[in-house]
MMTF fields as JSON, N, C-alpha, C and O atoms, coordinates in Angstrom:
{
  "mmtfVersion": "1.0.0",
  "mmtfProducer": "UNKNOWN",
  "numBonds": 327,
  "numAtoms": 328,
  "numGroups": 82,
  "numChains": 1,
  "numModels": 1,
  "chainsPerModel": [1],
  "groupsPerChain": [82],
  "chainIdList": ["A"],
  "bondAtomList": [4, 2, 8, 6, 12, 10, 16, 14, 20, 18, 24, 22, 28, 26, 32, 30, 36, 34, 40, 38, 44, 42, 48, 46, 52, 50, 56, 54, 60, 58, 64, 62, 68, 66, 72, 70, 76, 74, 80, 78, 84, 82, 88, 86, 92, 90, 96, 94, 100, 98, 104, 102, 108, 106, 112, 110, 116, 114, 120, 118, 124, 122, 128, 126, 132, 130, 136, 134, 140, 138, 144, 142, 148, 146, 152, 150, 156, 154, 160, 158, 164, 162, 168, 166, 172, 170, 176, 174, 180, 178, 184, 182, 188, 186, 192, 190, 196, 194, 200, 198, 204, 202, 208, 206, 212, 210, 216, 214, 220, 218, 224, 222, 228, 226, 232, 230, 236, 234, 240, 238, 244, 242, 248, 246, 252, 250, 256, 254, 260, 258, 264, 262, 268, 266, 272, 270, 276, 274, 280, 278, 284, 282, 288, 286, 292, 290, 296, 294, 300, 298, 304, 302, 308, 306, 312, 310, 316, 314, 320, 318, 324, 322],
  "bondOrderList": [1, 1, 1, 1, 1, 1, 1, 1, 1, 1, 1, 1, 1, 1, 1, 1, 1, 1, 1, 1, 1, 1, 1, 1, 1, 1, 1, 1, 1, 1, 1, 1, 1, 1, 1, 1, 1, 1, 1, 1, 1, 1, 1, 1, 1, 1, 1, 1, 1, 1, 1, 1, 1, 1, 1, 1, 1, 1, 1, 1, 1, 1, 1, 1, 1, 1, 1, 1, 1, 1, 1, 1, 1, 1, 1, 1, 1, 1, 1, 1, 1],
  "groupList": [{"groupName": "UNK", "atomNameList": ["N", "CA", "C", "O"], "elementList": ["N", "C", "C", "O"], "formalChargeList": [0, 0, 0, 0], "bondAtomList": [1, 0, 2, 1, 3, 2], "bondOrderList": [1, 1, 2], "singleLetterCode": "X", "chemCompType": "L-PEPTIDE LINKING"}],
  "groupTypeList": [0, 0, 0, 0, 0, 0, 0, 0, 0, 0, 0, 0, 0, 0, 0, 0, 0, 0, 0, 0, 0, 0, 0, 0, 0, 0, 0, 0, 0, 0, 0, 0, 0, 0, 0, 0, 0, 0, 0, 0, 0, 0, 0, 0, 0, 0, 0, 0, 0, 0, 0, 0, 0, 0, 0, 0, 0, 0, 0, 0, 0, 0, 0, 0, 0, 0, 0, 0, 0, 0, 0, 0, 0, 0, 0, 0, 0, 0, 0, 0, 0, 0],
  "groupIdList": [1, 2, 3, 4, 5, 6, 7, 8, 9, 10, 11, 12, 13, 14, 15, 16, 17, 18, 19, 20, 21, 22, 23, 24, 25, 26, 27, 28, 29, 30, 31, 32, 33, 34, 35, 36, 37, 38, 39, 40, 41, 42, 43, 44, 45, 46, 47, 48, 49, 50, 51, 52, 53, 54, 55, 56, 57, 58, 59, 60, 61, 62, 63, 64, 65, 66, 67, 68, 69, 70, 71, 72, 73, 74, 75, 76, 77, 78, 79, 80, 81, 82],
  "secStructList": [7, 7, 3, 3, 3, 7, 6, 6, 7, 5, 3, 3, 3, 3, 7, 4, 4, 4, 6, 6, 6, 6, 1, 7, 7, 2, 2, 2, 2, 6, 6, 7, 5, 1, 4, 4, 4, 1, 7, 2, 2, 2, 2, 2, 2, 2, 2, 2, 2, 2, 2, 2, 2, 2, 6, 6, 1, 7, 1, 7, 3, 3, 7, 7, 5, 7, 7, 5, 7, 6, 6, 1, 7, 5, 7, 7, 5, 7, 7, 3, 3, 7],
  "xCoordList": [-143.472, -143.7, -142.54, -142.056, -142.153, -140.849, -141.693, -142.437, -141.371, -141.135, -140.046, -139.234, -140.177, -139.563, -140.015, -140.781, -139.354, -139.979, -139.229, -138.381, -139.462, -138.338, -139.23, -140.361, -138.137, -138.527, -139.757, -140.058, -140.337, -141.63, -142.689, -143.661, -142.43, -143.026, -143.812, -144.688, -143.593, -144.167, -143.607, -142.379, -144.175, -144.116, -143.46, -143.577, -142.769, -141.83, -141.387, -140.656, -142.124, -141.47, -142.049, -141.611, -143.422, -143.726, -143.457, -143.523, -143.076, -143.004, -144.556, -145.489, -144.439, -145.82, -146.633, -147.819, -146.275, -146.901, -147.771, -148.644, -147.485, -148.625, -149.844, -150.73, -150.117, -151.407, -152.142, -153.171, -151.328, -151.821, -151.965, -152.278, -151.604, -150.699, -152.369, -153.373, -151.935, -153.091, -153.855, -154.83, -153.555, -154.935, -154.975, -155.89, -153.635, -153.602, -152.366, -151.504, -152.394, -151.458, -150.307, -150.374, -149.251, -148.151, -148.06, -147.188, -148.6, -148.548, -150.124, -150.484, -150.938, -152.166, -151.997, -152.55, -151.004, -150.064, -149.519, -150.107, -148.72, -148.074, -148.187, -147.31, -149.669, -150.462, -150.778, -151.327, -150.222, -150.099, -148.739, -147.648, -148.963, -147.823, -148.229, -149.16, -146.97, -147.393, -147.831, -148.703, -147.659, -148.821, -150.157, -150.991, -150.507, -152.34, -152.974, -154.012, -152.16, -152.667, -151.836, -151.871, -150.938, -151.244, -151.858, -152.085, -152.369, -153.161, -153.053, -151.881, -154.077, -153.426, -153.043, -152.421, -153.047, -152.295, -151.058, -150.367, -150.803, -149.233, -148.199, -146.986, -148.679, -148.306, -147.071, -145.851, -147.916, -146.996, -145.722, -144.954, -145.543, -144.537, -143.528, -142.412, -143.703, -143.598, -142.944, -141.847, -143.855, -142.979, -141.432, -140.292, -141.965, -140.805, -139.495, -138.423, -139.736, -138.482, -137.958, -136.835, -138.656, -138.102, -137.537, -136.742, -137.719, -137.335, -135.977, -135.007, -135.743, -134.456, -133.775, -132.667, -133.877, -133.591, -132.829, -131.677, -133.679, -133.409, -132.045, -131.332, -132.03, -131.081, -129.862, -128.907, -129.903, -128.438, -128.689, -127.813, -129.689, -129.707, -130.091, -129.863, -130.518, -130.848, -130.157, -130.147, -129.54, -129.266, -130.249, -129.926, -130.775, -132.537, -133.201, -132.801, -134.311, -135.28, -135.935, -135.944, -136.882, -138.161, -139.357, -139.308, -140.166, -141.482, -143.242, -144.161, -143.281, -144.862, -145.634, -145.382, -146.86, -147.768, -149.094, -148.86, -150.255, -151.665, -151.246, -150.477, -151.838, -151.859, -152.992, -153.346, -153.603, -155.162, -155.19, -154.702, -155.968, -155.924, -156.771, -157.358, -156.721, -157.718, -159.003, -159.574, -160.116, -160.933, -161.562, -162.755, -160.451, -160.329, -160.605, -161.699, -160.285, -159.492, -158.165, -157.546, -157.812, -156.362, -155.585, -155.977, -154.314, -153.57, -152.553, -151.907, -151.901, -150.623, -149.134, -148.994, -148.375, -147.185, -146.022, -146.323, -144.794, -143.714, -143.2, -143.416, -142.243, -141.671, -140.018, -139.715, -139.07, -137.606, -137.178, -137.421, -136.452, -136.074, -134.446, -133.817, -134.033, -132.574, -132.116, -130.929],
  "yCoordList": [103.437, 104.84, 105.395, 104.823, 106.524, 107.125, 108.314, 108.876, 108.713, 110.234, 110.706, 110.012, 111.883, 112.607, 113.538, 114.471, 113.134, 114.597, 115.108, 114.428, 116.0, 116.836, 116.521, 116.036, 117.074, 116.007, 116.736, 116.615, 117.29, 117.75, 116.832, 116.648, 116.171, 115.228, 116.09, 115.507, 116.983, 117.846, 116.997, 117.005, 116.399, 116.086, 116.698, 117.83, 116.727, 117.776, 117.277, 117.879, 115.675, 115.077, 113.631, 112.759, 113.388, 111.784, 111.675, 112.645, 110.304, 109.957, 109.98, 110.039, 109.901, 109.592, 108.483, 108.59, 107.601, 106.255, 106.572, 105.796, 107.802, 108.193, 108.032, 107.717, 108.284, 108.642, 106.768, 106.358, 106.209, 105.225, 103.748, 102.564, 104.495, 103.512, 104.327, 103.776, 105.267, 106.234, 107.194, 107.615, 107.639, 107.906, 109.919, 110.596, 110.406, 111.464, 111.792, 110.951, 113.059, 113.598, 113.551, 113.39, 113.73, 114.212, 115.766, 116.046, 116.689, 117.632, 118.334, 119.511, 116.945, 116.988, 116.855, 117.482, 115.795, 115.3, 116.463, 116.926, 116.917, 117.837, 118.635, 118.789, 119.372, 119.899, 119.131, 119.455, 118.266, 116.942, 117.184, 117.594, 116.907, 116.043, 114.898, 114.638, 114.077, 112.126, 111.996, 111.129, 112.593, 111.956, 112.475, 111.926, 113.298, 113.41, 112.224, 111.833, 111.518, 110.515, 109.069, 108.213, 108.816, 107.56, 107.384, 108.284, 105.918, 105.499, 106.094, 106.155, 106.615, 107.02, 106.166, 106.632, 105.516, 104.057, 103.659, 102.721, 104.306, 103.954, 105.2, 104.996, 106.324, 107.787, 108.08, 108.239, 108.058, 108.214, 107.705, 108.255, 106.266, 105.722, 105.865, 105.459, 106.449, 106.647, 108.017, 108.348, 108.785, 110.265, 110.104, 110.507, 109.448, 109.069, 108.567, 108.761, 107.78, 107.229, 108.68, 108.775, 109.302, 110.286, 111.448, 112.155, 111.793, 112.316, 111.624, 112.382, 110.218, 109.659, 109.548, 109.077, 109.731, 109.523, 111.245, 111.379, 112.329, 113.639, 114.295, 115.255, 113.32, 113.182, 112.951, 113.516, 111.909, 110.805, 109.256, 108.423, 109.263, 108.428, 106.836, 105.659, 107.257, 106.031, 106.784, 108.009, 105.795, 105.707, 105.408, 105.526, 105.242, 104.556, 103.46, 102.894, 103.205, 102.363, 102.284, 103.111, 100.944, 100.337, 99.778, 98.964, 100.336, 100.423, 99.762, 100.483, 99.191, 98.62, 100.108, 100.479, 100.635, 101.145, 101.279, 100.941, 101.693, 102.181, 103.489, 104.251, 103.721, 104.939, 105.192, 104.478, 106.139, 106.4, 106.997, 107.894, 105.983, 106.007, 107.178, 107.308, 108.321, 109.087, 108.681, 109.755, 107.589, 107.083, 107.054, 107.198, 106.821, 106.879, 105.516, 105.382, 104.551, 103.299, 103.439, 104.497, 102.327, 102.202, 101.031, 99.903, 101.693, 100.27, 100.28, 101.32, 98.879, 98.572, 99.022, 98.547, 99.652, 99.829, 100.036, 100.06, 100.159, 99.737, 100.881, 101.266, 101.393, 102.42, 102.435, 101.382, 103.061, 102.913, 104.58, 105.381, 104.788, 106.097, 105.961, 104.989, 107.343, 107.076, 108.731, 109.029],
  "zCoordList": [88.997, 89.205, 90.018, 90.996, 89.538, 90.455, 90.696, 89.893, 92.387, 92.436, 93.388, 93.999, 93.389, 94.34, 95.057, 94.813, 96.173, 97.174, 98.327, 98.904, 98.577, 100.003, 101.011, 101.014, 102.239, 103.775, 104.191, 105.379, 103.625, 104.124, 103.839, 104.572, 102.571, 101.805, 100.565, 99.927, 100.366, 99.152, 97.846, 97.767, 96.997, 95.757, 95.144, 95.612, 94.323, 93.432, 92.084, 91.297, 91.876, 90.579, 90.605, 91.355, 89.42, 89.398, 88.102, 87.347, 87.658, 86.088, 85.938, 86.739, 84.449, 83.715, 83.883, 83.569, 84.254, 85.059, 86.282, 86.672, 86.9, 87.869, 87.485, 88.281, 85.825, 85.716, 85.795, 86.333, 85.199, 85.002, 86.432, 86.304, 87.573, 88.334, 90.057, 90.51, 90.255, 90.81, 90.263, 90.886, 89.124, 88.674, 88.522, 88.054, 89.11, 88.795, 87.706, 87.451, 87.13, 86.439, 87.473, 88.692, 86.685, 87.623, 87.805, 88.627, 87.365, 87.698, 88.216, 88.21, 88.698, 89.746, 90.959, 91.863, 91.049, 92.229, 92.786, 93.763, 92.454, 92.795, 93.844, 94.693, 93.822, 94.873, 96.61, 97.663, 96.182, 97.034, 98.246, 97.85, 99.552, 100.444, 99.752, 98.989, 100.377, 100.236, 101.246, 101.19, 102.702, 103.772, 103.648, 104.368, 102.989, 102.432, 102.169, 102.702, 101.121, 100.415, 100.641, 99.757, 102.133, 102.564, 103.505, 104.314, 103.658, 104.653, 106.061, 106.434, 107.074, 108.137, 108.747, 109.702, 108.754, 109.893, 109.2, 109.598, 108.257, 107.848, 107.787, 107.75, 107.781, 107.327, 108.862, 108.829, 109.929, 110.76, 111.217, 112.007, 110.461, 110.373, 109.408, 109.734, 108.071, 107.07, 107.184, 106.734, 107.899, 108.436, 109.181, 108.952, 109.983, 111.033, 110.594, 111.166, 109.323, 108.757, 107.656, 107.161, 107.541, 106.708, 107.634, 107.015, 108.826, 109.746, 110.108, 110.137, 110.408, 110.439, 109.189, 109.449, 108.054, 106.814, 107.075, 107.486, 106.764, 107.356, 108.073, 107.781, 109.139, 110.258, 110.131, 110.663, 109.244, 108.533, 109.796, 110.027, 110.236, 111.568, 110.613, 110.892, 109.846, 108.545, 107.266, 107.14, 106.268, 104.729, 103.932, 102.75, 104.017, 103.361, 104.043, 105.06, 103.346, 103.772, 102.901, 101.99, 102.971, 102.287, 103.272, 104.194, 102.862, 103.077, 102.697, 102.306, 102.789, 102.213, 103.449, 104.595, 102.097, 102.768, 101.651, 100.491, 101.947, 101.353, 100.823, 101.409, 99.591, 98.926, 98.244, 97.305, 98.616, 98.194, 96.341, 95.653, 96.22, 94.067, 94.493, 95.567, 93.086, 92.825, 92.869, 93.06, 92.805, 92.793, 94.143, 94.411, 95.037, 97.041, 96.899, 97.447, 96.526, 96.783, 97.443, 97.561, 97.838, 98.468, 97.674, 97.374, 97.428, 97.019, 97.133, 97.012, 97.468, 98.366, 97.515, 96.387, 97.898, 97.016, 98.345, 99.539, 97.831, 98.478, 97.651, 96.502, 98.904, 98.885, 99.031, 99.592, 98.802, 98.705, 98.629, 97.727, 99.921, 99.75, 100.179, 100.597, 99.897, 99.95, 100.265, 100.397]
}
């Protein structure tokens, strides 16, 4: 699944594999931040690197965190931003 999103974390672009991967459209998503729908015990960290990402204080990073399926399950995925 690819997306994209600006440092706010507003969604702005998932492939079609969203639907099949969490469970929404990509243009259901949309309506979405990405910290809505990760875990709260991972979100704040997750912010933070995008805030240094933001900065230029980091070039990217990777991430393991929870992402809440449409269903409100959680499931583990790994993240790579740049």
């Amino acid at each position: 699944m690819i997306s994209i999103r600006d440092f706010s974390g507003k969604i702005i672009f998932r492939s079609p594999s969203t639907k099949n991967i969490i469970g929404y459209e990509p243009e259901e998503i949309e309506s979405f931040t990405s910290y809505e729908l990760i875990h709260p015990e991972d979100a704040d960290e997750f912010q933070e690197l995008f805030g240094k990402l933001e900065t230029g204080e980091i070039k990217t990073f990777k991430k393991e965190f929870r992402f809440k399926h449409k269903n409100g399950f959680w499931l583990a995925m790994e993240g790579i931003a740049k």
